[in-house]
N, C-alpha and C positions, 0 to 999 in steps of 0.2 A: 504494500500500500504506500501508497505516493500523495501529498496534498499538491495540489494543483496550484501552479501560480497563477496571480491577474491574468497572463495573458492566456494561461489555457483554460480559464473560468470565461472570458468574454466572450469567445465566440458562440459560446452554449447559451446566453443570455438574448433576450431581445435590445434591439436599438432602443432609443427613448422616441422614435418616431412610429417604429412599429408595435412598441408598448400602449401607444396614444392609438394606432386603428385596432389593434387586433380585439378579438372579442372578450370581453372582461368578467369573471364570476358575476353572479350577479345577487351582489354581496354589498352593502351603503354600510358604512360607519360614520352614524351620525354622536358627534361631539358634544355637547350640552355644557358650558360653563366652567369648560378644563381651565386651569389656571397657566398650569405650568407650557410657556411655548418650549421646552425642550422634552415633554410630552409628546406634545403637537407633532413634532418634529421626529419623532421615534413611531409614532403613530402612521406618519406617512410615510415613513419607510417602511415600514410592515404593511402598509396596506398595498405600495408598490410591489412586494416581495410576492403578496398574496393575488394578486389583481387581481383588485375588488374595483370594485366598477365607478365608485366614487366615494368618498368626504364632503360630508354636509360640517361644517362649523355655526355653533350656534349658540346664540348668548353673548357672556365677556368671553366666551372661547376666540386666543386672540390667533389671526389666520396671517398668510403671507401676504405680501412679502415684511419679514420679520428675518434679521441675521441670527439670533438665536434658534428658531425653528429650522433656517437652512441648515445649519450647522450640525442638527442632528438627523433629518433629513435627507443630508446628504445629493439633493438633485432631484426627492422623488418629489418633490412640490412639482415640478416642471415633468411628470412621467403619472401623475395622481390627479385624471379632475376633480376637481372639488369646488365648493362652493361655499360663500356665506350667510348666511340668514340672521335674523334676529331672532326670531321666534319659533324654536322647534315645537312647539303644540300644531302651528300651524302646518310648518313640514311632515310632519309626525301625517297630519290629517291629507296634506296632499298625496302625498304617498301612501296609505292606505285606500285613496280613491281611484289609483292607480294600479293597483292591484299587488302592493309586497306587503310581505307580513313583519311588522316591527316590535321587534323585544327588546324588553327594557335587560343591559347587565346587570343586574343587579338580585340582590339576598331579599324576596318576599315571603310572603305565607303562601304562595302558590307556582314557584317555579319549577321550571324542567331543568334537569340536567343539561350543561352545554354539550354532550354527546350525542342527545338524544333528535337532534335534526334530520329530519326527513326530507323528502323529493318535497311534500306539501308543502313545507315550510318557506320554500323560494318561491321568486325572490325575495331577499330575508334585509331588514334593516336591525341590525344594531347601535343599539344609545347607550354610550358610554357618559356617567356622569362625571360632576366634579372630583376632585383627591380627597376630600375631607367629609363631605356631605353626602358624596352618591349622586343619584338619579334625585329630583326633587319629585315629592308625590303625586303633584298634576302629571307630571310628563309620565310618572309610572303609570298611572290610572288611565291612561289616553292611549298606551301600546295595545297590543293581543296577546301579551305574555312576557315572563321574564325568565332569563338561561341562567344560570349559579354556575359560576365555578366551585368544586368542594373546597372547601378549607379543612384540613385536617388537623393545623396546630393550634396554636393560640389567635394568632389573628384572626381574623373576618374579613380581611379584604387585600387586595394585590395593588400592586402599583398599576395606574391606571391606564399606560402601555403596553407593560404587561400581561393585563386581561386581554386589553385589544388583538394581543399578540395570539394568545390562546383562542380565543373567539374566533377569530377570523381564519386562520387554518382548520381550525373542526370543522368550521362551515365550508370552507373548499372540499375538505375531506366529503363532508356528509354530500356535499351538492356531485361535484365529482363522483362518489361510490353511484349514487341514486342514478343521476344521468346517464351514466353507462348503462341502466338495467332497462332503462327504457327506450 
């Protein structure tokens, strides 16, 4: 076994042009009042990694261009559409009239497992809350459901990239496995 360097990892990678047409999971990571832009910023790289099909930023969730969010980003701002909004209740509701199903990340009295995603579940939007407070309970109450990650130790919750990280490849996974069978 041999680790690959840069340049025999790029050619296996997409351009950032053909990252921008090719067809995208179709997977939304919508943001709600993240504080941290080096979040922000680790968030887009992971959603580039995963190609989800867009970032919704919402609230004081602060968006680019920001040199702090490039920087951990790394370029996927420019490889990520994404968008800003003020008001995720109100995205929350366009996008359910559109036909994806939006779950809140977050620890409720009625969640699913985040393994538990099925072919039905897409197109899937995930909301990731604030670092300190969560999801706020209008925006919980306004989803179709919420995904847990387990906690097994002492804490209750993950760093809010993190999750995003975890989340959003299960749901590649799950969209991927399902798609194939049909």
């Amino acid at each position: 076994m041999k680790k690959l360097s840069h340049a025999e990892i790029l050619p296996l990678r997409l351009t950032p042009e053909a990252a921008l047409e090719n067809n995208r999971h179709p997977i939304i990571l919508l943001l709600d009042n993240i504080r941290s832009l080096y979040n922000v910023g680790s968030i887009f790289r992971t959603a580039d990694s995963a190609l989800v099909a867009q970032i919704i930023l919402c609230g004081y969730t602060p968006h680019p261009p920001r040199i702090e969010i490039e920087k951990t980003a790394l370029g996927a701002v420019d490889t990520v559409p994404w968008r800003y909004e003020k008001d995720a209740a109100s995205v929350i509701r366009e996008l359910q009239a559109d036909g994806w199903k939006v779950f809140a990340v977050e620890i409720t009295d009625s969640g699913r497992q985040y393994d538990s995603l099925e072919y039905s579940d897409f197109p899937a939007v995930f909301v990731l809350g604030n670092e300190l407070v969560g999801i706020d309970q209008t925006i919980v109450a306004a989803t179709d459901g919420a995904i847990e990650i387990p906690m097994y130790g002492v804490k209750h919750s993950l760093n809010v990239s993190v999750a995003a990280g975890i989340v959003a490849f299960e749901a590649v996974k799950a969209w991927r496995r399902s798609s194939q069978k049909d």
